[in-house]
NUZAMAR-259856 format. One line per field, with one value per residue (C-alpha): x, z, y; residue number from 1. Coordinates in steps of 0.001 Angstrom, whole numbers, plus 524288, in hexadecimal, padded with zeros to 5 digits. Layout:
REM NUZAMAR-259856
c1: (X,...)
c3: (Z,...)
c2: (Y,...)
num: (NUM,...)
***
This chain:
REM NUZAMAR-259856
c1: (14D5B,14199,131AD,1305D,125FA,11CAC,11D88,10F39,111CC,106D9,1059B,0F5C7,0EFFC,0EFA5,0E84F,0EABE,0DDB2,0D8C0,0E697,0EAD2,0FB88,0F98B,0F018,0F9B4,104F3,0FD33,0F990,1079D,112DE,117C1,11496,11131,117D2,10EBA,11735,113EE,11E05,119EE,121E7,12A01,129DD,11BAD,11A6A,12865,11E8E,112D9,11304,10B7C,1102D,10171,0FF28,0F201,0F4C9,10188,0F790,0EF96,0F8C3,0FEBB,0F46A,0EE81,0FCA1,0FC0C,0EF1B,0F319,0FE7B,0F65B,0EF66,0FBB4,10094,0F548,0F8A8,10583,10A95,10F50,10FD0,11E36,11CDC,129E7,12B73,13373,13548,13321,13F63,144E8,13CC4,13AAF,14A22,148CE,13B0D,142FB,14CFD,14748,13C90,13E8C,13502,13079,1255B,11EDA,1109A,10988,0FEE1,10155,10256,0FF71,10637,1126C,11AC5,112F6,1189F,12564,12640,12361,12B2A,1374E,13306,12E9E,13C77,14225,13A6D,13E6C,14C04,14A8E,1440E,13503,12927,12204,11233,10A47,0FAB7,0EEFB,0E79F,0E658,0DCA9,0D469,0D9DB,0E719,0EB52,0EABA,0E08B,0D5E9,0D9F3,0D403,0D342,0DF49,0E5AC,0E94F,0E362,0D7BE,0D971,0C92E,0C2D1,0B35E,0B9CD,0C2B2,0B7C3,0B0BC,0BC85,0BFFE,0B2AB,0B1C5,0BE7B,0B986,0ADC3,0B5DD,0BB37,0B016,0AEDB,0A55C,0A79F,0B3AE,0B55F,0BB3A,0AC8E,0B40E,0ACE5,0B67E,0C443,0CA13,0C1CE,0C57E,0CB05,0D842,0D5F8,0E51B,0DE6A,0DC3C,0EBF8,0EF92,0F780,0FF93,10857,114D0,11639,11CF6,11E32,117A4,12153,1220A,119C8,11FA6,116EE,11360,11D5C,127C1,12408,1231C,113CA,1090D,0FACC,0F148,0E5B3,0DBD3,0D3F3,0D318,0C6F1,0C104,0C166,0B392,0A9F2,09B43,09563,089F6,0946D,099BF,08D29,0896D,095DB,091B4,088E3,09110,09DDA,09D3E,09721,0A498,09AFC,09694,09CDF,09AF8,0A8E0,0AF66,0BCDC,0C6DF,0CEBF,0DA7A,0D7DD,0D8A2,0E4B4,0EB61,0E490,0DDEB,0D2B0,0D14E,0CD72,0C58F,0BEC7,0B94B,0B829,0AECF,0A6B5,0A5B8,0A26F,09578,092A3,09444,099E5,09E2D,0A68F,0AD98,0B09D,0B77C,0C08D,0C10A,0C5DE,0D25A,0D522,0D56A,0DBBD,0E699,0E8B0,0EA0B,0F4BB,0FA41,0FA3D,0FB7F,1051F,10816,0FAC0,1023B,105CA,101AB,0F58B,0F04A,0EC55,0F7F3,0F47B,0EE4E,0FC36,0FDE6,0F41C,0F8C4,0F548,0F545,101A6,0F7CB,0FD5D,0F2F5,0E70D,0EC59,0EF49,0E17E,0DC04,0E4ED,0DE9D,0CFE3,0D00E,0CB39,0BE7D,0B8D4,0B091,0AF3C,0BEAF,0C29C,0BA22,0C333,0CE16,0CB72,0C787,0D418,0DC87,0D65F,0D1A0,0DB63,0CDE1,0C6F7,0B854,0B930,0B057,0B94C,0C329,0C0E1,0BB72,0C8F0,0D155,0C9B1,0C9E0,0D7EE,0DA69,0D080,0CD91,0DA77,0E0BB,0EBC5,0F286,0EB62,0F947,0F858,0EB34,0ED84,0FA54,0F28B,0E8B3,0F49D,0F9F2,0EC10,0E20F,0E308,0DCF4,0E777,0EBF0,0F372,0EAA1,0DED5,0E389,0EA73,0DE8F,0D4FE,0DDB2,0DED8,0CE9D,0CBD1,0D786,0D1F7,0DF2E,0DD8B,0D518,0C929,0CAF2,0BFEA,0C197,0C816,0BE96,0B686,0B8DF,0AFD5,0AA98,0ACD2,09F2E,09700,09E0D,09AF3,08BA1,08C47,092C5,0934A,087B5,0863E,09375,0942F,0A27B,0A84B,0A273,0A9BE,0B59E,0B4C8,0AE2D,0B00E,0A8F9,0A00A,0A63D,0AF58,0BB59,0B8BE,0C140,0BC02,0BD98,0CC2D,0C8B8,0BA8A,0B62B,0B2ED,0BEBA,0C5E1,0BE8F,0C253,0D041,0D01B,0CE59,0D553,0E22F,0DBC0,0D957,0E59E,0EC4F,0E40C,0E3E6,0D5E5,0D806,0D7AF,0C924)
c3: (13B79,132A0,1386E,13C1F,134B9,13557,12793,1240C,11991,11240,10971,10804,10FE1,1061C,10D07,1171D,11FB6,127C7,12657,132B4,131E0,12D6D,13787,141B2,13B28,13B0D,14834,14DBF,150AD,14453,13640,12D66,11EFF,11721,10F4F,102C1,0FC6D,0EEAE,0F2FE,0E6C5,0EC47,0E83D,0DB55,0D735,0D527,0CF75,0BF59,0BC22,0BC89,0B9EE,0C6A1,0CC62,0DACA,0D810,0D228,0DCE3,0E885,0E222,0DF43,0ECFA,0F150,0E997,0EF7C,0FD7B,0FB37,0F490,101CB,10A9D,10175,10368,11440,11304,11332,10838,1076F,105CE,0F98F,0F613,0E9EF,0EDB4,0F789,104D3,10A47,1027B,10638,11271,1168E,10D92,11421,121B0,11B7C,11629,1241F,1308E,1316C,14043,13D26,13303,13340,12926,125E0,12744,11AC8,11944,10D04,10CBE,10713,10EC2,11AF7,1177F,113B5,1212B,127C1,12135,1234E,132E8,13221,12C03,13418,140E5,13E21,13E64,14B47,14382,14802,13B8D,1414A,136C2,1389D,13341,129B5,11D23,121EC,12E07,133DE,13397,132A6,14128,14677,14164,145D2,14918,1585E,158FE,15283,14328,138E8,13263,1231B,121B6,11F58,12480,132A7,13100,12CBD,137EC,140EA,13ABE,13A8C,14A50,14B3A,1460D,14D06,15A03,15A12,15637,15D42,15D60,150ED,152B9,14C1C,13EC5,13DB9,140B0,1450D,14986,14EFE,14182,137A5,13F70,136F1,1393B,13530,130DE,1299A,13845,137C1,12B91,12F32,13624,127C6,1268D,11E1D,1131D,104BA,0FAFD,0F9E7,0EC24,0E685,0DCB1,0CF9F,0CBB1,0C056,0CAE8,0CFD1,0C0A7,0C0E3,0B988,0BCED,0BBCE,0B2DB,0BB5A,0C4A7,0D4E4,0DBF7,0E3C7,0F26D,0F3F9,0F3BC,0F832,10303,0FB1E,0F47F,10287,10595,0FB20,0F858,0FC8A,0F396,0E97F,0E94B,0E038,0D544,0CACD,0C3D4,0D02A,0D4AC,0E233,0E85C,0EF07,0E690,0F32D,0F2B0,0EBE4,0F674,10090,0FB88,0FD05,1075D,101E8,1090E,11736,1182D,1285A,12138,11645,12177,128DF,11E56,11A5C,12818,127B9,1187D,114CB,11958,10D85,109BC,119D9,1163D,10A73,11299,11D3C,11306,10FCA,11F15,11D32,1111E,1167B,12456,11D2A,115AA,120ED,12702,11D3E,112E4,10AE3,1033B,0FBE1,0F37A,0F8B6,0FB15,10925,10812,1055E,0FDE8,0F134,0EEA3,0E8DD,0DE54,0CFE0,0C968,0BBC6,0B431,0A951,0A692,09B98,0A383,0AEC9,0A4A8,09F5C,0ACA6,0AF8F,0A462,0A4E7,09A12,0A09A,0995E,0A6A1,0A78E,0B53F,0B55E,0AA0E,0AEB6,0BC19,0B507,0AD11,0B80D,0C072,0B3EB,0B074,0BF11,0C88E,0CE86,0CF33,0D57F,0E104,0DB5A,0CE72,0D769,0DBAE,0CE71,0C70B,0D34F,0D331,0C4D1,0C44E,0CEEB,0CB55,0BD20,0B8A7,0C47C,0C44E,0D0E5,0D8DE,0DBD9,0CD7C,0CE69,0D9FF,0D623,0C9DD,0D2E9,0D910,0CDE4,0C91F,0D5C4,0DA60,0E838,0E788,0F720,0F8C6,10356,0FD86,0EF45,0F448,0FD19,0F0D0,0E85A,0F190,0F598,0E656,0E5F6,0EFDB,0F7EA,0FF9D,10CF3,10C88,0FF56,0F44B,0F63F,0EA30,0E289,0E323,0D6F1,0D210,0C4CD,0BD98,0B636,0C291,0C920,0BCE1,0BFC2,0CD2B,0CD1B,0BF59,0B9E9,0AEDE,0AAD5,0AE96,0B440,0AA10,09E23,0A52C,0A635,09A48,08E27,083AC,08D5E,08619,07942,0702C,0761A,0825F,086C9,08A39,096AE,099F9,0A1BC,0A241,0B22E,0B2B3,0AF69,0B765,0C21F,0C262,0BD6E,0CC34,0D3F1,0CDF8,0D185,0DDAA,0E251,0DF16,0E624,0F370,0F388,0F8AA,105F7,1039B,0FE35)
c2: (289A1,28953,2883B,27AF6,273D2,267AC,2617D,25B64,250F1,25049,24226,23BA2,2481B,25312,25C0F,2664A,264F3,2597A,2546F,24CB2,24F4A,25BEE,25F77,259D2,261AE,26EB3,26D78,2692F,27448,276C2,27E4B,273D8,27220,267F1,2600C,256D3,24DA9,2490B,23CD5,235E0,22889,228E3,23245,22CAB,21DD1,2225B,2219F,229F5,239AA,23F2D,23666,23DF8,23BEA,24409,24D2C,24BD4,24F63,258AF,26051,25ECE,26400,26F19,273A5,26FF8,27871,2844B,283B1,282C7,28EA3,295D4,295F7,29A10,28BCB,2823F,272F1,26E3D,26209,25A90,250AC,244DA,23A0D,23C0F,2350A,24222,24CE6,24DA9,25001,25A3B,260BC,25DDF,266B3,27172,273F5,272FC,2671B,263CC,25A87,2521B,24DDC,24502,23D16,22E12,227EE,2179C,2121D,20B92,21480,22032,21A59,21697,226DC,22974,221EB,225C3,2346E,2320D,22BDE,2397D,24180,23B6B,23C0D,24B04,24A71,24F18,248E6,241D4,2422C,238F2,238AE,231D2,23A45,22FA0,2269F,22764,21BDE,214B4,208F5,20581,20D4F,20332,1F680,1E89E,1E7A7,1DF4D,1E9A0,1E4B7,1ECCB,1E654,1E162,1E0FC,1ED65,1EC77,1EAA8,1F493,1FE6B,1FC4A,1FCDE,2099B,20E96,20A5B,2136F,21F13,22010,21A7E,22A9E,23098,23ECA,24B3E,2526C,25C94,26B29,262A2,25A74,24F94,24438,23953,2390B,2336D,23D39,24962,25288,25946,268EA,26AD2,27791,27F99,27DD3,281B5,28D4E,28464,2813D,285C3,29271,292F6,296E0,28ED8,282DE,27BAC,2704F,266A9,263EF,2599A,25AAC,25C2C,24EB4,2470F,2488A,24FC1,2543D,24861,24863,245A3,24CD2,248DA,246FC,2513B,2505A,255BF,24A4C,24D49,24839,24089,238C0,2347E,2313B,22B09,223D3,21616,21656,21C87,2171F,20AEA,210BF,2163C,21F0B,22656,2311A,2289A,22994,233D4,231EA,238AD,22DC3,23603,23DB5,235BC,2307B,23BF7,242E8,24F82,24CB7,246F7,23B73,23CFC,246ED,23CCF,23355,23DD7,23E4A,22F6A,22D78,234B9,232C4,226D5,21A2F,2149F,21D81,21E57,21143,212CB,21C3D,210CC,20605,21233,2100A,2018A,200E5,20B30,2028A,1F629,1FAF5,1FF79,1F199,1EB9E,1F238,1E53E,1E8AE,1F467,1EA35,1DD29,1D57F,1D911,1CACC,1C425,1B735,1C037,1C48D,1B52A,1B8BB,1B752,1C3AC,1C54C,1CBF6,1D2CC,1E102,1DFAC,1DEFA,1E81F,1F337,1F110,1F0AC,1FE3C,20406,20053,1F7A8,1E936,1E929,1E998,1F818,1FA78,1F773,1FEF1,209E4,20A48,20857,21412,21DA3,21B1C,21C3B,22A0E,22E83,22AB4,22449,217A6,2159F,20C7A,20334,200FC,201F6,1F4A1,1EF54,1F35B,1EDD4,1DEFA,1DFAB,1E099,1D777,1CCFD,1CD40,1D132,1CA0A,1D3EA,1D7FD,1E205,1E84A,1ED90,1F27F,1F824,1FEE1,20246,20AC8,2102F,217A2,21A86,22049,22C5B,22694,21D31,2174E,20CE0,205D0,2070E,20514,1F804,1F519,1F6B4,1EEFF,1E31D,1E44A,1E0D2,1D783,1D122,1D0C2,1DB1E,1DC88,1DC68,1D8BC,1D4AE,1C506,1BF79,1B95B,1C60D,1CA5A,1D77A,1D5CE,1E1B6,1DEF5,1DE62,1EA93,1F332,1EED5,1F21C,20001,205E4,2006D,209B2,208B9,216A3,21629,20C8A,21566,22139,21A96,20FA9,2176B,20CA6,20321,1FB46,1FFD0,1F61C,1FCFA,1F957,1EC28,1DF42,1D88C,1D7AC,1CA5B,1C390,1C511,1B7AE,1B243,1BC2F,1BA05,1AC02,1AD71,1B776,1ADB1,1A255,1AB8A,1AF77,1A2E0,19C0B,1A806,1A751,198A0,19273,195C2,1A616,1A383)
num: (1,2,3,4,5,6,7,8,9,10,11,12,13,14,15,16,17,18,19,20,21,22,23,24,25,26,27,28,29,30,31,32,33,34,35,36,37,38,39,40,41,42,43,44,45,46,47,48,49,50,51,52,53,54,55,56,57,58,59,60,61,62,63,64,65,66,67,68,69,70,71,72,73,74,75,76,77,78,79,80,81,82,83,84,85,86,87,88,89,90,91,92,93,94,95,96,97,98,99,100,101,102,103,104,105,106,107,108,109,110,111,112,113,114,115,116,117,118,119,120,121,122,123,124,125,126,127,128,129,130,131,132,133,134,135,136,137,138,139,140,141,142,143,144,145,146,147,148,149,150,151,152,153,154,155,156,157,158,159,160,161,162,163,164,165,166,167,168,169,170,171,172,173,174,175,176,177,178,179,180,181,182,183,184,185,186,187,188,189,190,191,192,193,194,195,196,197,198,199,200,201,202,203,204,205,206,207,208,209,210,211,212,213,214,215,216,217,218,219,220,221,222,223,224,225,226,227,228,229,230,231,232,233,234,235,236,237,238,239,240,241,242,243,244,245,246,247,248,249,250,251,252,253,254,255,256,257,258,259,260,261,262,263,264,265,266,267,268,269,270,271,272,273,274,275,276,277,278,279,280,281,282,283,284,285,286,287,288,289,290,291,292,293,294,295,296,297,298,299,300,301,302,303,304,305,306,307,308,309,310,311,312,313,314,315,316,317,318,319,320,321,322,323,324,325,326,327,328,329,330,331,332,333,334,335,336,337,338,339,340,341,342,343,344,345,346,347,348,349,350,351,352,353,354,355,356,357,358,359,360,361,362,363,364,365,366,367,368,369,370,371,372,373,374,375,376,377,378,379,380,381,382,383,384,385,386,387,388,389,390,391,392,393,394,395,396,397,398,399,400,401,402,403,404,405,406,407,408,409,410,411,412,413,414,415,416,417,418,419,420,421,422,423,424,425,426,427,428,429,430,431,432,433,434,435,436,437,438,439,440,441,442,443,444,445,446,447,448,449)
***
């Protein structure tokens, strides 16, 4: 019979220290044989084969594995479905545990439960553990015990939590029970030894090495620090840009927590709102493609392919759009700010459905989640919680005065602005504005107000 091993599934963690499954597996009885599926039920959907994230994860693969390599170990990485795979894994090793990281999408826990359903057939213990957020969905809950839909009391609920455990700094630096660290890199000798297994390429899989480069995950500490006062301005360099990587886990995210938590408040609440964007989809899993608020699904959007492709490709007339537009279409990236100025614009000038939009940033960010990305979408909508109410309506005009002044951003991004070639107005704000909430209006009916 061949060395029984613990198989750590690796999926939004790509890392091998301060990794809460893995340090669980390394730590437990067995030799531990990292595993990574490139999983076909989600490459098989995206359209476009120079897709970066695929990029992105598989070169963060290739490095984890160089380091496995480099300890006498290897990281075992499949291309297919997982309903497939793992029979074959349970096959070929003498598999006596699995351990993960909990995963909170839809289809993320529909996968798991067909594989704890596997697993338990063949009598092996499936341990799952938090490691993606630092609190899930029920661990921060109103006192009579539903999750809250409003963020400011969550925050404080959350922030009451956190310092609820706080304990005398341990050997890690750890500060509080939910930041400490979990130092899977003491155990490393504890992976199972092997020859260097094989890697599919990305040409294996139907894809091809994006064109685009991927954010560091060094950020100083002055830009923490100074990030509240930073963050809204597109032609700064005044945002710390890890949110590729803390969409797929290459860097913890109690350590980022740690240092929010003494640098800067601001920007610890930015990493609160992922919590409460990631519980309410949780709860609440109709907003993956529904209105959390359920009367805004009876609004008429527009059919206008015309204006959406326009919109798509930075070409509304509006600058501060365009400019977005622009730097998601050749970046992968979009500032927060423009974030929300692109999202309203859609939704309010163009009145098309935020479900395009949305599925729009979906193909395009690198930093793409499905809670927050939905959350974001609905916020500027205004049919989401805590949403922007309805007949706020930004005015692109008045945002561009406010946080790219010198046009600084938009010339980066728009170079024929303020030339002949660039295009008028694709809709005069006024009458937008009042065309938004005509259809708003008549959707709500007087008593939604």
């Amino acid at each position: 019979m061949s060395t029984p091993v613990s198989v750590f599934w690796h999926r939004r963690d790509l890392r091998l220290d301060d990794n809460t499954g893995l340090y669980h597996a390394l730590t437990g009885p067995h030799p531990v044989l990292p595993l990574f599926i490139f999983d076909r039920h989600i490459l098989d959907d995206l359209k476009d084969k120079k897709d970066p994230r695929v990029d992105f994860i598989h070169q963060n693969i290739s490095e984890m594995k160089r380091q496995l390599e480099a300890w006498g170990a290897s990281m075992l990485v499949r291309y297919g479905n997982p309903e497939d795979v793992w029979p074959e894994i349970l096959q070929e090793f003498n598999v006596a545990s699995v351990y993960t990281n909990r995963d909170y999408e839809p289809y993320a826990t529909e996968r798991d439960a067909a594989v704890h359903r596997l697993l338990e057939s063949n009598n092996i213990p499936f341990h799952t553990f938090k490691d993606h957020v630092i609190f899930e969905k029920d661990e921060v809950l109103k006192n009579d015990g539903t999750p809250y839909t409003v963020f400011t009391p969550y925050s404080r609920k959350w922030l009451e939590k956190l310092d609820s455990k706080k304990t005398a700094p341990d050997e890690n630096g750890s500060t509080a029970f939910y930041l400490k660290s979990y130092p899977s890199g003491g155990h490393f000798s504890r992976f199972f030894k092997t020859s260097p297994l094989p890697l599919p390429s990305l040409q294996t899989m139907g894809f091809a090495p994006a064109d685009i480069s991927f954010p560091s995950t060094t950020v100083t500490r002055g830009l923490i620090k100074n990030y509240d006062k930073t963050r809204d301005f597109p032609a700064v360099e005044g945002t710390s840009r890890l949110g590729v990587h803390f969409r797929f886990g290459t860097i913890s995210i109690r350590e980022k927590a740690r240092h929010a938590q003494t640098l800067n408040a601001t920007y610890l609440n930015e990493l609160i709102w992922r919590d409460f964007y990631s519980q309410i989809l949780a709860h609440f899993p109709h907003v993956a493609g529904h209105a959390f608020k359920p009367a805004y699904d009876r609004i008429e959007w527009r059919d206008a392919p015309g204006d959406f492709d326009q919109w798509r490709q930075g070409l509304t007339g509006y600058p501060i759009v365009d400019a977005g537009m622009r730097e998601l279409n050749a970046t992968g990236y979009m500032h927060n700010r423009v974030r929300m100025i692109v999202a309203s614009f859609l939704t309010k000038h163009l009145l098309i459905d935020w479900r395009l939009g949305e599925a729009y940033f979906a193909q395009k960010l690198l930093d793409f989640d499905l809670a927050s990305n939905s959350g974001g979408w609905q916020w500027a909508a205004g049919c989401g919680t805590d949403a922007a109410p309805y007949f706020r309506i930004f005015n692109p005009a008045e945002q561009t005065k406010k946080f790219d002044p010198e046009y600084k951003y938009i010339r980066k991004w728009v170079p024929e602005f303020g030339t002949p070639a660039y295009p008028a107005p694709i809709v005069d704000h006024r009458f937008a504005r009042e065309r938004c909430l005509d259809v708003y209006k008549k959707a709500l009916g007087a008593s939604s107000g």
